[in-house]
Each structure stands twice: as C-alpha cells, then as structure tokens.
N, C-alpha and C positions, 0 to 999 in steps of 0.2 A: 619412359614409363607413362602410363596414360594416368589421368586423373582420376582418382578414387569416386566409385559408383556405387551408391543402394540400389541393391538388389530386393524387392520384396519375393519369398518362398510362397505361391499358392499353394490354396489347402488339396488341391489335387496332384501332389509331390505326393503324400504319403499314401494314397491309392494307386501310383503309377511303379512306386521305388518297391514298394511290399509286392509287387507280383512280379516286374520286369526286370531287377535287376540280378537276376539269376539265368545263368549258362550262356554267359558271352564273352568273349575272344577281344581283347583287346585288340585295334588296329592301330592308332594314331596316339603320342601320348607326349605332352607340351612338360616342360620340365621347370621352363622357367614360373619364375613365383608370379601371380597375377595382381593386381594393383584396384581388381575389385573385391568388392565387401556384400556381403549377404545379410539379410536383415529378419529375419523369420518373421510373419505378420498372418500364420495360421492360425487358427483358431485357441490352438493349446501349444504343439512342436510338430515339427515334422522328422521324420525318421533320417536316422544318420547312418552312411552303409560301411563297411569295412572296405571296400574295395567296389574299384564299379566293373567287375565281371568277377560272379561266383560269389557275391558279395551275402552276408547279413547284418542286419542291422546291428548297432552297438547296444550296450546297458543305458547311456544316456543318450537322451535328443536334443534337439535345437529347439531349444522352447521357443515361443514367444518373448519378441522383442529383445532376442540376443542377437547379436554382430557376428560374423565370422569373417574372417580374414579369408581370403581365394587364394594359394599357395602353390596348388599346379592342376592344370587342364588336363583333361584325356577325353578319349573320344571312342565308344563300343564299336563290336562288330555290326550295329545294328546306324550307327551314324549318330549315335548318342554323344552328344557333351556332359561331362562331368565335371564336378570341382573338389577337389582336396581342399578339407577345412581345417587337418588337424593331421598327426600322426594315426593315418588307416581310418581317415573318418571322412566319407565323401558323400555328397549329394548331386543329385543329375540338374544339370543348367538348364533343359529343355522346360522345367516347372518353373521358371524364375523367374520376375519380371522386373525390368530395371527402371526403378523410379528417379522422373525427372525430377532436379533440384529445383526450386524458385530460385527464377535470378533477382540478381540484385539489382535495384532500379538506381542509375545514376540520377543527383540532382540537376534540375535544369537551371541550368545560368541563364542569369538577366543577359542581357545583349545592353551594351552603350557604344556609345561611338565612339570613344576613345579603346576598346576591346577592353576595359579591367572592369572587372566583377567586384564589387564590394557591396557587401551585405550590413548595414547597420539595423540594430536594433533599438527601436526608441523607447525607453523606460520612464514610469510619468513614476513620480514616488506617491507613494500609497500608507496615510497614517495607519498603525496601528488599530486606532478607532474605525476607521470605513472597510477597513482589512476584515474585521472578527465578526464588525457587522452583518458583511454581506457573506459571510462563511457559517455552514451551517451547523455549526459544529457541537458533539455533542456537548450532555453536562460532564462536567470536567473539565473542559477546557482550559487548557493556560492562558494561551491566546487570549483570549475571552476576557478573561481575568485580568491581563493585563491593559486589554483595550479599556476596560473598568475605570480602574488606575490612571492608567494617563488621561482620562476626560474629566477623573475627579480633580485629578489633579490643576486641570486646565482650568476649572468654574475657580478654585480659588483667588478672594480681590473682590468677588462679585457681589452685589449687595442681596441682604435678604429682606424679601418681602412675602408677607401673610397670603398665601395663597397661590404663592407664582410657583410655575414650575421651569421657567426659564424662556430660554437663553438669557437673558440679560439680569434675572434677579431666581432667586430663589428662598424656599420656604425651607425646611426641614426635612419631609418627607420627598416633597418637589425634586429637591436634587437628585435625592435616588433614582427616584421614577424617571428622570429625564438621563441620568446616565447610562443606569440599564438598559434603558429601552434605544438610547443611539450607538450604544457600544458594543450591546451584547445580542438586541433585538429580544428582553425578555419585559414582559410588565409585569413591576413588582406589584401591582396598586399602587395605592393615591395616600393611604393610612397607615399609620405606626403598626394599627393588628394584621392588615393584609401583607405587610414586608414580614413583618415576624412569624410569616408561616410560611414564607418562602425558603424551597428548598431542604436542605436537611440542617439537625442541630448537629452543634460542633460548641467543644471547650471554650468558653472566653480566655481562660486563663492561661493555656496552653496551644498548640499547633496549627495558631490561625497563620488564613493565606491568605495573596492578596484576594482581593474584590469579597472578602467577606462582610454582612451586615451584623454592624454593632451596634446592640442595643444597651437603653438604660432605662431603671425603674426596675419595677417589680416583673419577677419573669412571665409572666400573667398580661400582664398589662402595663407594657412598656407605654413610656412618655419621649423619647426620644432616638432618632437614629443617627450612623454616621458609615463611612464606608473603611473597612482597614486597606492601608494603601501599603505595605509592609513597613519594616525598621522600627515597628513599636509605633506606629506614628496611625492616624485617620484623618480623613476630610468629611466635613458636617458645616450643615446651616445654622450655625449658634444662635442664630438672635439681630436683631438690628444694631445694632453697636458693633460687632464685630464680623459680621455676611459670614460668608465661605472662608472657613481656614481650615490648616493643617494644624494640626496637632501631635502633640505625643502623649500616648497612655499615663494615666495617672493611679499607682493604687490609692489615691482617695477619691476617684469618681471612674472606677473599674464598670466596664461594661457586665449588664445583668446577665447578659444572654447573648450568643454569637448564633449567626446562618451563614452556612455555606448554600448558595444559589449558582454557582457555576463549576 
C-alpha cells in the first residue's frame, strides 16, 4: 500500500462534475480500497456525485478543508478517473491535484576524527537579578519581583550613608532606587514622594507581594521606605548604626501605606 497523499480538489471540479458527469458507460473499475486522501481547498465545497456514470450530486458537499478517505477507483467511458469517498459519494480525480509534503530535513552531524558526534551544550548560570533585568517583562511580573528580593536581600550588612545610592553604602531611598533599577530596570526616583507614587496602591495590612514599597509616616507624606521581601519580613536603610537590615513587621511601627510597582 503506498503512503498516504493530500490531495487538493480545484475549484474547477464543481464546473466540470455539474455538466460531465452525466450519460456514461463505466469501462474500468478498481475495487481495492486506495491509500489516498482528498483535502477540499475550494473556495466553499465541491460537489459530491452518487455514482460516476448517470451520476447526481448528493444533499451534502465536501466543504472546505474536510479529508476524505479514497476507497475505490473507477474509470468512465470517457477515460475518466474517479474516486469513491463514501457510500455512493464520488468525485472525478482528473480535478485533483496532489500536494507535495515538506520533507523533513535531517540534522547535520559534526564530523570528528574519531566518527562520534557528541553535542555539548555550555550553560553559564544566570542570577535571578541579570535574568529579569534584561527581560522585558511586563508590570506584574514575578520574575521581576523576585529578582527585587534577592538583591534586597544581598545589600543587607552594608553600611548607610546620607546620600549614597550604592553599591557599597546606601541611604534610605538610595537602596530602592539602586535595586529597582538593576533588578527590575525600573526608576523609582531618588525621594520618599517620587517612590510613593510608583505603580499602584495596595493594602499595607493585608495581600502584600513580594518587591512591594513600604511606607511609613503620614500617607500624604511619608518619611521612610523599605522593600517587603515576603514572610512578614522587609529590607530598608535604617540609619547609621544599624545599614541595611531585614526585618520583620511590627504592629507598633506598621507601614502607612504600601505600592505595588511590579
């Protein structure tokens, strides 16, 4: 049995089948079942005959983009090929045209001199942080959020200083500015008012994420920020005595006001 063939039906099948397939004499007529396939790709269907001599078309057609199975050959008195698609449901072969497949392209082996092939592939590890970085990803992001988190995480230990924005020291707002903008690639500003309008507001009290900005003071006009890193816990510039810590929430110095920026 030969290997299964798309057939495409041209739209001049239902111009040729509707005038010619009336008052002809079977001569030749193949019984065994065929191993090709028919694809309709008319416009709309093409017409399906009862018989291919003395034939009328059926109630249904072979619409567009349906299959049929080729089940037996026959051949008119006119030299005609047909195809049985169905029980008393035929179309003429001469309107068909068979579409080549794409072949499939083997890959090309390396050549060594010892004849084995092996393929390694080198993987460089890639933090979190250079990962969400350079990914553009939108707001919402986890990713993002997370890349956040692990660089707040990292400044912790590091000394604060009045006006720094790092690497090596940090101020209050400094921190922020310098983890968003290498984690996430967003700038919050430089000031407690410019982060505190970043993004959208969100509950302090309830369903914060990570890399959310937590504020304190009056919600108007906060006097301090810190980043939520999850588990109840944030990283913030306290102050020169204590740099970069983590911490855990406290309801006696509850944040006034939360933003979600990523």
């Amino acid at each position: 049995m030969n290997k299964s063939k798309w057939i495409k039906v041209s739209a001049a099948a239902l111009t040729f089948l509707s005038i010619s397939a009336t008052g002809m004499k079977p001569v030749s007529q193949t019984v065994n079942a065929s191993s090709k396939r028919i694809k309709v790709v008319a416009k709309k269907y093409v017409t399906v005959w009862t018989n291919y001599q003395n034939g009328r078309h059926v109630a249904t057609h072979a619409k567009k983009g349906t299959a049929w199975m080729v089940l037996q050959t026959a051949k008119d008195s006119m030299g005609n090929v047909w195809y049985r698609v169905g029980k008393n449901q035929w179309v003429m072969a001469k309107y068909v045209k068979q579409a080549v497949k794409a072949k499939k392209t083997k890959p090309v082996k390396a050549k060594s001199k010892n004849k084995k092939v092996k393929q390694t592939v080198k993987t460089k590890a890639v933090s979190a942080v250079k990962l969400a970085a350079s990914w553009g990803a939108p707001m919402g992001s986890r990713a993002k959020a997370n890349a956040v988190v692990s660089l707040a995480k990292q400044q912790v230990g590091k000394a604060y200083s009045k006006g720094s924005t790092g690497p090596k020291s940090f101020d209050n707002t400094g921190l922020v500015a310098y983890v968003y903008k290498k984690a996430a690639g967003v700038n919050t500003g430089r000031s407690v008012k410019d982060q505190s309008k970043q993004g959208i507001a969100v509950d302090s009290t309830k369903n914060l994420q990570k890399g959310d900005l937590l504020f304190w003071g009056s919600a108007t006009n906060p006097y301090s920020v810190g980043i939520y890193v999850g588990g109840g816990k944030y990283v913030a510039a306290t102050g020169s005595k204590d740099g970069v810590v983590q911490t855990t929430l406290s309801s006696y110095f509850w944040p006034s006001k939360a933003r979600r920026v990523l």
